[in-house]
N, C-alpha and C positions, 0 to 999 in steps of 0.2 A: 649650578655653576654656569656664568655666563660664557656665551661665546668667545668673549673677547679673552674672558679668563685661561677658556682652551688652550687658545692661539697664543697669549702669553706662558703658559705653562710649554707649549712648543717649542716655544725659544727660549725656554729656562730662564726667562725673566726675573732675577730673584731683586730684594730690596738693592742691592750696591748696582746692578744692571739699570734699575732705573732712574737711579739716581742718574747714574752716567748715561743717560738716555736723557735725561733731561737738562743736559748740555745745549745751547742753541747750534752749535757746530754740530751734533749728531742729527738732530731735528733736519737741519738742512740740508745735510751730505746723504739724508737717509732720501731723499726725492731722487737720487741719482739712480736708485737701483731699478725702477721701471726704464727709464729710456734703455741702459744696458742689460736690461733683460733683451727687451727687443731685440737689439740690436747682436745680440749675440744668438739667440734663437733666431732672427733672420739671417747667419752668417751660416748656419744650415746650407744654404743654398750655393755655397763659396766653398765651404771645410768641408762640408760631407759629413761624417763621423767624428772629425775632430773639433767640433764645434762644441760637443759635452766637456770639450777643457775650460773652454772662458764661459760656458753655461755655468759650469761647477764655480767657477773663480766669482759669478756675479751673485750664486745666490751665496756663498762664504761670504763677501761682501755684506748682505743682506744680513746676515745673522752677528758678523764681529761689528758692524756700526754702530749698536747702541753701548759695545763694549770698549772700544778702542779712545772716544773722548772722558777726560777726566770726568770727577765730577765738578757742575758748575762752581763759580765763585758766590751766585746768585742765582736766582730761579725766578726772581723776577723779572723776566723776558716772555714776552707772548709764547714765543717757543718753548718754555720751558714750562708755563702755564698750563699748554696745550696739550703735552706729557703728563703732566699732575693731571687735568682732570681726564684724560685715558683710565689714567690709574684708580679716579674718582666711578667713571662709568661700568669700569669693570669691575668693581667693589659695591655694586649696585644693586645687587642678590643677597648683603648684609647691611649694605646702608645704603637707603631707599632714598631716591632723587626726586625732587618737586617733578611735579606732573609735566610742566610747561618744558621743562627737559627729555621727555621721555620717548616720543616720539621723533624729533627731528632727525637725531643722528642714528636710528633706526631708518627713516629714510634714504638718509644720504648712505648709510652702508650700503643701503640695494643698489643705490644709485649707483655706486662704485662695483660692485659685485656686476652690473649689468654693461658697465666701462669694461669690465675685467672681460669679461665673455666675449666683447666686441672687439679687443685686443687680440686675444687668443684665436676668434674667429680669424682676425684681418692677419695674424701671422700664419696661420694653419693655410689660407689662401694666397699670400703672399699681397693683399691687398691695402699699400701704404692706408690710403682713404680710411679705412676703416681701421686700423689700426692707428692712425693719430685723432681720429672721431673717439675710438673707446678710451687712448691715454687721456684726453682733452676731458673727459666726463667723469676717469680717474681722479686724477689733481682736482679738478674743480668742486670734486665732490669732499675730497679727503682735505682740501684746504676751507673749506667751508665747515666742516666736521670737527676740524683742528679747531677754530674759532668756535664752533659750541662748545668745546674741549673748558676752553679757556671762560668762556661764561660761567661754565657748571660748576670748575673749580673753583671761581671767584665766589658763586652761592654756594659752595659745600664745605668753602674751607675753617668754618666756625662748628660745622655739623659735628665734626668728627675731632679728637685729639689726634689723631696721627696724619692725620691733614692738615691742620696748623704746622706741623712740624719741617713740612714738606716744603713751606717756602721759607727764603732764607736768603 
């Protein structure tokens, strides 16, 4: 089982979830939930103890976004692309992806894992710098990632029958 598979079983990802995940309003509303991370894990320093209330409010946020938009009308939107081949990379442990896919967004996940750290770190310190250096390396890793997304699904959506199905 891949990692991504993990993390999507964490969030009880099931077929109708991603469907409605592959909304382009979910796609985009979902980028909101880093800055309000932050910004609510740095409001620690304002609320005290009460700051585990809009902690709690952003990561609920985080988990009803791919649930709360319909499903699209269409799926052909880069955004919605982008989604399908998540769902293509994490189905990749039964149906095997050309090679020239394999490594990159393996890259870029560290690259964002190493964003993540440098967040964490610049909050844990209170050091804006560092914390808009690791968001910055976040996004630009994960928008970049999004865009191989979108390549892989373009090559894989003939591989498979339940992949053709997917756009629409």
């Amino acid at each position: 089982m891949t990692v991504e598979r993990k993390i999507a079983n964490t969030f009880h990802m099931d077929e109708e979830t991603w469907a409605r995940h592959a909304n382009p309003w979910s796609v985009w509303t979902r980028f909101t939930v880093l800055p309000i991370l932050i910004l609510v894990i740095w409001s620690r320093v304002w609320l005290g103890w009460w700051s585990l209330v809009p902690i709690a409010i952003a990561l609920f946020w985080m988990w009803i976004n791919p649930r709360i938009f319909a499903k699209p009308q269409s799926t052909n939107h880069w955004a919605s692309k982008s989604v399908l081949g998540e769902r293509v990379w994490l189905n990749r442990d039964t149906v095997p992806v050309p090679e020239h896919h394999q490594r990159v967004p393996n890259v870029l996940s560290l690259v964002s894992v190493i964003g993540m750290a440098v967040v964490i770190w610049g909050l844990v310190t209170l050091d804006g710098c560092l914390t808009l250096l690791g968001c910055a390396l976040v996004y630009l890793s994960k928008l970049w990632f999004l865009d191989r997304m979108v390549w892989l699904y373009e090559d894989m959506r003939q591989a498979h029958p339940q992949y053709q199905s997917w756009l629409y």
